[in-house]
C-alpha positions as CSV (number, residue, x, y, z in Angstrom):
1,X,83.6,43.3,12.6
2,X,79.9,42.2,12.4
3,X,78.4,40.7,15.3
4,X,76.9,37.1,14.0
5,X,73.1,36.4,15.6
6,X,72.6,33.1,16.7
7,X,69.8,31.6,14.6
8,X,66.3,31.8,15.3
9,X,64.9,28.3,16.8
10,X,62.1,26.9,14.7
11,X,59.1,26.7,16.9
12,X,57.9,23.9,15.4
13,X,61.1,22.0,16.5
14,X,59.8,20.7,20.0
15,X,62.1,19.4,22.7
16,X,60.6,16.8,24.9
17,X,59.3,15.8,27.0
18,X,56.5,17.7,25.7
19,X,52.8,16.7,25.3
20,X,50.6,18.0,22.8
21,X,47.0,19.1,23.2
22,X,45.0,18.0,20.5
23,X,42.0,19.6,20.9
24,X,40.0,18.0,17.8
25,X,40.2,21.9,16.0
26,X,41.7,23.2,12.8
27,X,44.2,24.8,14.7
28,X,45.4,22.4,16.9
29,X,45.5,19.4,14.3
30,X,47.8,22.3,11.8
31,X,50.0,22.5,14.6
32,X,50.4,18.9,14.9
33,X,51.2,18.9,11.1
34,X,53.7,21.5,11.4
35,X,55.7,19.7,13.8
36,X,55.1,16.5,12.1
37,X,57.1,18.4,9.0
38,X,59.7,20.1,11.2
39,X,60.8,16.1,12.3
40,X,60.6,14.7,9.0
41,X,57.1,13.3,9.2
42,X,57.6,11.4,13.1
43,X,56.6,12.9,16.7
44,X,60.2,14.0,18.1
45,X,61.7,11.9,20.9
46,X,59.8,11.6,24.4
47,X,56.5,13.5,22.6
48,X,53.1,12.4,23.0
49,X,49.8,13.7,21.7
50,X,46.7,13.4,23.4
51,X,43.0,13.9,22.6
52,X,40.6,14.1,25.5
53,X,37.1,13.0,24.8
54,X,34.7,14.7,26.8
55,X,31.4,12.3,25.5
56,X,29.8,15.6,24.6
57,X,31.7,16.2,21.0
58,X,29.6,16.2,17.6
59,X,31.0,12.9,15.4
60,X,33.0,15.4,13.0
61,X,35.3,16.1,15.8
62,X,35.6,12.2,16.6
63,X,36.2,11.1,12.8
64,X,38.7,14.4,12.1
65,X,40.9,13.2,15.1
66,X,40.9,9.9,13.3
67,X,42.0,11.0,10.2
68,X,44.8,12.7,10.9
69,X,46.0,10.2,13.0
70,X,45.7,7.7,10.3
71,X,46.6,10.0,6.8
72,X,49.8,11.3,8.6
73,X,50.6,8.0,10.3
74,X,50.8,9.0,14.3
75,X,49.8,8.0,17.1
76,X,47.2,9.7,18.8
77,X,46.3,8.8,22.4
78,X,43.0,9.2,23.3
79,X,41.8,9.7,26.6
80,X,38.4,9.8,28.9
81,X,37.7,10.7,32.1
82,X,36.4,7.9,34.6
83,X,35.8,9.1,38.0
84,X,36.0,5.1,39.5
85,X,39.0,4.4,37.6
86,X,42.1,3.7,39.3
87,X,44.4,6.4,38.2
88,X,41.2,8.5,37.0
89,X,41.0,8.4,33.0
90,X,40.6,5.1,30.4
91,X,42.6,4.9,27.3
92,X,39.8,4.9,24.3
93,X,40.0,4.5,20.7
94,X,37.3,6.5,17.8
95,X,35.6,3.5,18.1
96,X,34.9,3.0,22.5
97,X,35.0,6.9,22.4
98,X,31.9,8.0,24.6
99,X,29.5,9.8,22.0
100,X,26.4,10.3,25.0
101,X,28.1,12.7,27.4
102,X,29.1,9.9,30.1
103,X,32.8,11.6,31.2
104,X,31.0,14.5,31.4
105,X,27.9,13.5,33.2
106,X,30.2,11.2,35.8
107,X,32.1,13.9,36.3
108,X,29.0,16.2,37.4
109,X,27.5,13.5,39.4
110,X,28.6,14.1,42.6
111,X,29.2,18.0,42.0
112,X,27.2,20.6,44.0
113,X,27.6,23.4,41.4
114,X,28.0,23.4,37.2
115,X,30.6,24.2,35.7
116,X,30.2,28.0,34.4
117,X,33.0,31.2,32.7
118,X,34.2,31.4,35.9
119,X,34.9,28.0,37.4
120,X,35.7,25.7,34.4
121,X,36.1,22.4,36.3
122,X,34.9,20.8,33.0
123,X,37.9,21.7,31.0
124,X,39.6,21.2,34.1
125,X,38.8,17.5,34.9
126,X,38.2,16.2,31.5
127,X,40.8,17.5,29.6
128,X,43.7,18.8,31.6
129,X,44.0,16.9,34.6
130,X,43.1,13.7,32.6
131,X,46.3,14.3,30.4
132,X,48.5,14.9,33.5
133,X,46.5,11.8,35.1
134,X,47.9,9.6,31.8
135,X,51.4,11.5,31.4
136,X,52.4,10.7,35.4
137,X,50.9,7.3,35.5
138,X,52.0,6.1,31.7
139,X,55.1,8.1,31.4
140,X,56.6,9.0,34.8
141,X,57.4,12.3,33.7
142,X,58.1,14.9,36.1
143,X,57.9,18.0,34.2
144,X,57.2,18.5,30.8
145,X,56.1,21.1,27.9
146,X,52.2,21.8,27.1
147,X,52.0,22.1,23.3
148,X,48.9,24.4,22.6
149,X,47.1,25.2,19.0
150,X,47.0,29.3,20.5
151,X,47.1,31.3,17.3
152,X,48.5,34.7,16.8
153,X,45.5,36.6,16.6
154,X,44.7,35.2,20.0
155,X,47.3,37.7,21.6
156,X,44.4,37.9,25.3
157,X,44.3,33.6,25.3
158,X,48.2,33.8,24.8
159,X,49.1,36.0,27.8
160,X,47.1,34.4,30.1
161,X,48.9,31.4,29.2
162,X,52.7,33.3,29.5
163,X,51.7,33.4,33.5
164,X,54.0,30.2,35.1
165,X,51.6,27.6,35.6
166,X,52.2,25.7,39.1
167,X,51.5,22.6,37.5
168,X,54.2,20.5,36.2
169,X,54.5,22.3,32.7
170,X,55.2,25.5,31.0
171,X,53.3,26.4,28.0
172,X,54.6,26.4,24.5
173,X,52.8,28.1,21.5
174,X,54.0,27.4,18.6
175,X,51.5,29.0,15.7
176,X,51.7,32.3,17.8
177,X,55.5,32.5,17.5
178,X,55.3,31.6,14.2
179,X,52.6,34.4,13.4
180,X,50.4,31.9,12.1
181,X,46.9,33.3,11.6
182,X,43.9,31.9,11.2
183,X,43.3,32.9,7.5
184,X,46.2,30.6,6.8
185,X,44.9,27.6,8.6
186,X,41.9,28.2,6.9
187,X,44.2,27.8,3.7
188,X,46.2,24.6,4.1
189,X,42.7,22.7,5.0
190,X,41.9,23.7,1.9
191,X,44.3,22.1,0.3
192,X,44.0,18.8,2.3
193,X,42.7,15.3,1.2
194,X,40.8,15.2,4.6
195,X,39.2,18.6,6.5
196,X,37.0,19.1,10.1
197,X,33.3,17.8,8.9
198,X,31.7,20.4,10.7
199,X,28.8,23.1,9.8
200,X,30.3,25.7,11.5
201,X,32.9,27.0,14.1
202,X,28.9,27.0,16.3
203,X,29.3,22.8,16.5
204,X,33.1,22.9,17.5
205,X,34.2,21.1,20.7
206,X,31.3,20.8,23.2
207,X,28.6,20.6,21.1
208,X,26.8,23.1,23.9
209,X,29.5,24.5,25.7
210,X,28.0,26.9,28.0
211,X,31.3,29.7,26.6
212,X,29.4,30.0,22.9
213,X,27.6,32.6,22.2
214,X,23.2,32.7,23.2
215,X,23.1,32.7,19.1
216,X,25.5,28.9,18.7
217,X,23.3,27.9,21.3
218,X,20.1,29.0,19.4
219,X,21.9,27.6,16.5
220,X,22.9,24.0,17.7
221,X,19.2,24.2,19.2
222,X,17.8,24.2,16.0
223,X,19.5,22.1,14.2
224,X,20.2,19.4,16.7
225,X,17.2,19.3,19.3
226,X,17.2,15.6,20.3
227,X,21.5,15.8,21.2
228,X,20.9,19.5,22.9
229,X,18.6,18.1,25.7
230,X,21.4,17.0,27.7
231,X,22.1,20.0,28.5
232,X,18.9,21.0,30.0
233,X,18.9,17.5,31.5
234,X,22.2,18.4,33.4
235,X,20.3,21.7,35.0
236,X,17.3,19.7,36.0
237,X,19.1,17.4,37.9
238,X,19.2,18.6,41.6
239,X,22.7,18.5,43.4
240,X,23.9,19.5,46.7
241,X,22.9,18.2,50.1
242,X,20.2,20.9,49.7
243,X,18.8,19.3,46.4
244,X,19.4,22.6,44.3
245,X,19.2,23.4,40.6
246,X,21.7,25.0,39.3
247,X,22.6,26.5,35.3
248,X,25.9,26.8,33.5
249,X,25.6,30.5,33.4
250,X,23.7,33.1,35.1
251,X,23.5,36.5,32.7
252,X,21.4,34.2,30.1
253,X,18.4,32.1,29.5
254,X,18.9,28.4,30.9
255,X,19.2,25.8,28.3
256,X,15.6,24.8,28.7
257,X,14.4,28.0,28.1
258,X,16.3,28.6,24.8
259,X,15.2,25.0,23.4
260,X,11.7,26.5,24.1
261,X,12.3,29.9,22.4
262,X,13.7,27.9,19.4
263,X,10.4,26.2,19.4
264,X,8.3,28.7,19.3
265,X,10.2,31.1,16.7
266,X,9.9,30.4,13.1
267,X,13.8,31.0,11.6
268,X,13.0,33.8,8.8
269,X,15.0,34.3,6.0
270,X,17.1,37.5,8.0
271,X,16.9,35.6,11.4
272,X,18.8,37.8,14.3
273,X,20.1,34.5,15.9
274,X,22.0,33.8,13.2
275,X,24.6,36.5,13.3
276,X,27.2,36.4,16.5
277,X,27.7,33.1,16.3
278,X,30.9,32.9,18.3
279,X,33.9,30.1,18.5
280,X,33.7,26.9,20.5
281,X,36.2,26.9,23.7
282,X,39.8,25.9,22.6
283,X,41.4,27.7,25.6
284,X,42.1,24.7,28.5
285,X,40.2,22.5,26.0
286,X,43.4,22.9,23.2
């Protein structure tokens, strides 16, 4: 007599209470879809889905959240980190969104170091801890699942993530244990009435997250010089009770510097620079 398997779960079918990152990416909004379809076009009971605004994302991001919250009809919740705030976040809309880097820049106020590779207390603060900030205060929940857009040809991201957090969630993943690629995301936005209004993977999230490549930098340097002097701005400012510069990274050029190097080098029709242009963050971030 044949032994009958039990069925394969559908990923996509999320049991709450589960929260889902929304990072403001292709990937993350597809997976959103995908469980939108698996529950006939509704978030499944006790599931939210956030979007934390950091101040320092390019429009495109801010109107592409939008849309999909208002083509496929669900609620997205968008938060900001406030540092005064009672409970430490604000509940925002597309239109009160910060668009001038002031989470970000609150955030690093008081700090004695930038955040860098190693110590991420941007994605940290702003995203991550602002979600939980909203989930306990808003929801009560005790536990819950972390919805992540992690693909399947992000195998490294994905392990790291497999490790038990000690936080109040466990981390699910549906698009890597569906297989989904990123070939096929590419695909259905294709296809779409509405798609990420973006020039290139080089402007995703941050618009200079210190984890792109030296050639996005160069890149988003070139093409948006007046929004990329924040960045410098933020390693000017002295911090510490010792009054001490510090950069976002140390094995590269400080942001100054590269605005300066953009300045003086005429982009040629093969231009070096342009090639290695690296993915925006959309580890903690999404």
């Amino acid at each position: 007599m044949m032994t009958q398997l039990a069925p394969v779960a559908d990923p996509f079918h999320i049991t709450g209470p589960a929260l889902i990152s929304f990072s403001g990416g292709r990937s993350s909004a597809y997976l959103l879809h995908r469980i939108l379809a698996e529950h006939d076009g509704v978030l499944p009971a006790d599931t939210v889905c956030c979007f934390a605004n950091t101040g320092r994302e390019m429009p495109g991001t801010l109107d592409f959240v939008r849309d999909c919250g208002a083509v496929w009809n669900v609620p997205i919740v968008w938060l900001e980190f406030r540092a005064r705030a009672k409970d430490g976040y604000e509940v925002v809309s597309h239109n009160s969104a910060s668009r001038a880097g002031e989470p970000f820049e609150a955030l690093l106020k008081s700090a004695s170091a930038l955040p860098n590779p190693v110590q991420r207390s941007c994605t940290t603060e702003l995203k991550i801890r602002t979600m939980k900030r909203w989930v306990v205060a808003e929801l009560g929940w005790k536990h819950w699942t972390n919805v992540i857009g992690l693909r399947a040809d992000e195998p490294i991201r994905v392990e790291k993530k497999r490790v038990r957090s000690r936080e109040r969630w466990d981390h699910a993943m549906p698009l890597f244990d569906a297989g989904v690629r990123k070939p096929q995301i590419l695909d259905f936005w294709r296809d779409q009435p509405f798609d990420l209004g973006l020039a290139g993977p080089w402007e995703g999230n941050c618009d200079g997250c210190f984890l792109k490549s030296r050639a996005s930098i160069m890149r988003m340097c070139r093409d948006h010089p007046t929004r990329m002097q924040w960045w410098p701005g933020m390693e000017a400012t002295p911090r510490g009770t010792k009054g001490i510069n510090r950069t976002f990274r140390r094995d590269r050029e400080p942001y100054g510097a590269l605005i300066d190097l953009v300045r003086r080098t005429p982009l040629l029709p093969f231009d070096e620079t342009m090639h290695d242009l690296g993915e925006a963050c959309d580890d903690g971030c999404g």
